[in-house]
Structures are given as C-alpha cells and as structure tokens.
C-alpha positions in Angstrom: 82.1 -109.2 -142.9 78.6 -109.4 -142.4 75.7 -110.6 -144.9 73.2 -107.5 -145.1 69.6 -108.7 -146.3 67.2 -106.2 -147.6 63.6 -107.1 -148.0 61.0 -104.6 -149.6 57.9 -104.7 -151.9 57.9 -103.5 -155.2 54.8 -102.0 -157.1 54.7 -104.1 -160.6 56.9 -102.4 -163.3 59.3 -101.0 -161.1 61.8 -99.1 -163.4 64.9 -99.4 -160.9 66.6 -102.3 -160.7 67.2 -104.0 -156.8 71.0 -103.0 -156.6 69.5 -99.0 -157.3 66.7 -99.3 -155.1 69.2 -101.0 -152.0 71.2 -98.1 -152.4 68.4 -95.4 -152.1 67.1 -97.2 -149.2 70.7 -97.6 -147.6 70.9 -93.8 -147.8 67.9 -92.9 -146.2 65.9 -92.1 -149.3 62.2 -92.8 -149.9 61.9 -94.7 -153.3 58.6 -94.2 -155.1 57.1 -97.8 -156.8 57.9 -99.0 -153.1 55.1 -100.3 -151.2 54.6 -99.5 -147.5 55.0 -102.4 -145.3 52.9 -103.2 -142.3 56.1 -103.2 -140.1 54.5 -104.1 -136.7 53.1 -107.3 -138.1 56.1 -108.2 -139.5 58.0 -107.3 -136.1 55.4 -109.4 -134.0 55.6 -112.1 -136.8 59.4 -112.3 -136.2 59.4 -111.9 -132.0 57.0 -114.5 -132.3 59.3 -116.8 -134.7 62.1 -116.5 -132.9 61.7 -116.3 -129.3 65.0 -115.7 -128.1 64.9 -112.5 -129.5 66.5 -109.4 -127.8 64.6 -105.8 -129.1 65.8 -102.2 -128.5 63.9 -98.9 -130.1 64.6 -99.0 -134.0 66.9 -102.8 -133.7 65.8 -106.4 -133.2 68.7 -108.8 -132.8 68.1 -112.7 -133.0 70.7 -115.0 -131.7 71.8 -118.1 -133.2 74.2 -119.9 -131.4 77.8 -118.5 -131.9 76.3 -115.8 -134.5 73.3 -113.5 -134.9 71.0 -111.1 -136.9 70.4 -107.6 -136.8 67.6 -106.3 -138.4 66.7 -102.2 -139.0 63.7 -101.2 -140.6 61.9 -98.3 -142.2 58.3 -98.2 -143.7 59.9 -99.2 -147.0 62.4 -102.5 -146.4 63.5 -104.3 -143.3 67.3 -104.9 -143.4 69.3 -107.9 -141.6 72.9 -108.0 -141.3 74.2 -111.2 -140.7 76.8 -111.9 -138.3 78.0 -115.7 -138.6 74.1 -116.8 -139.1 73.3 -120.4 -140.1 71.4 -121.0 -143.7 68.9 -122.4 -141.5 68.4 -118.7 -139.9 68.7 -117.3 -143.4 65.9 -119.2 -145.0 63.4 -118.6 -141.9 64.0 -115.0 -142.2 63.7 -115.3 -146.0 60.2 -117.4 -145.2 58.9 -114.7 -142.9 59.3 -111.8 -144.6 58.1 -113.7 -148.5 54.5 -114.2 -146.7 54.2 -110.6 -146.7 54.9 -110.4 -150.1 58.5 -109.1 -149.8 61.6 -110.4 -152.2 64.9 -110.6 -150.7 68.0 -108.7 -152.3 71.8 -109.5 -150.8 73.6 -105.9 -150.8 77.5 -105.6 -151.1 
C-alpha cells in the first residue's frame, strides 16, 4: 500500500484540522484558509531536483530505484503517493516543498 503525502499552505488560524482539510482536498473540494500555491515553481523546482523524472499532463513520477513517487497537484496541495520510496526520497520531497512554505500531512 502506498504512502500518500499531501503538502498545502495554511492561512494562520486555520479552524480545520489537517486530517479534515486532506479529506476535502482528496475529494476535489476547494478549502477556504488555504493558500494558492505557485505550482509551476514548485514543478520546475522538482524536475529540476530530480532529473530522472518522467512527466505526463496533470502527473509527475520520480523514480527511485526499485520504487517511485507520484505526485498530483491542484492549486491548493500537491500530493505524492509513495510506491516503495527510500526515506532519503521522502525527506527531499519533504525539503522541496517546506521552502515554499508548505507542511506535510501523511493521509490514511
């Protein structure tokens, strides 16, 4: 079973907690308090970070060795599922995506 990753920007304040706010965003709902991200920086950041990258429209997939990461994104969060992915993968994407100001959350 994969590890899903969300990462999203919070205004201060925010009265929902992370578990409410993954589940909005898994169903496809805008959450107010949420702060747009500037997606194509963060997507250039990441090709940029990890080369060996493989993109099609709307999914970027970054191998890593016998496993890999699939991220999906919407103004809101960017969201990586985790398919047999080292730590060391794991904390780079956790690094990438905390210099734009966003927290990570681990969804069930």
């Amino acid at each position: 079973m994969p590890t899903k990753l969300m990462f999203w920007k919070a205004l201060p304040a925010h009265p929902l907690s992370a578990d409410d706010i993954g589940r909005e965003l898994v169903w496809g709902e805008e959450v107010d308090g949420l702060v747009d991200l500037p997606v194509k920086e963060i997507l250039d950041r990441l090709k940029a970070e990890f080369a060996e990258h493989l993109e099609t429209p709307g999914l970027l997939v970054i191998p890593d060795g016998g496993g890999r990461a699939e991220a999906t994104w919407t103004w809101q969060h960017l969201r990586f599922e985790l398919h047999e992915a080292s730590d060391t993968l794991r904390e780079r994407l956790v690094q990438v995506l905390s210099d734009f100001g966003c927290s990570v959350h681990e969804m069930p």
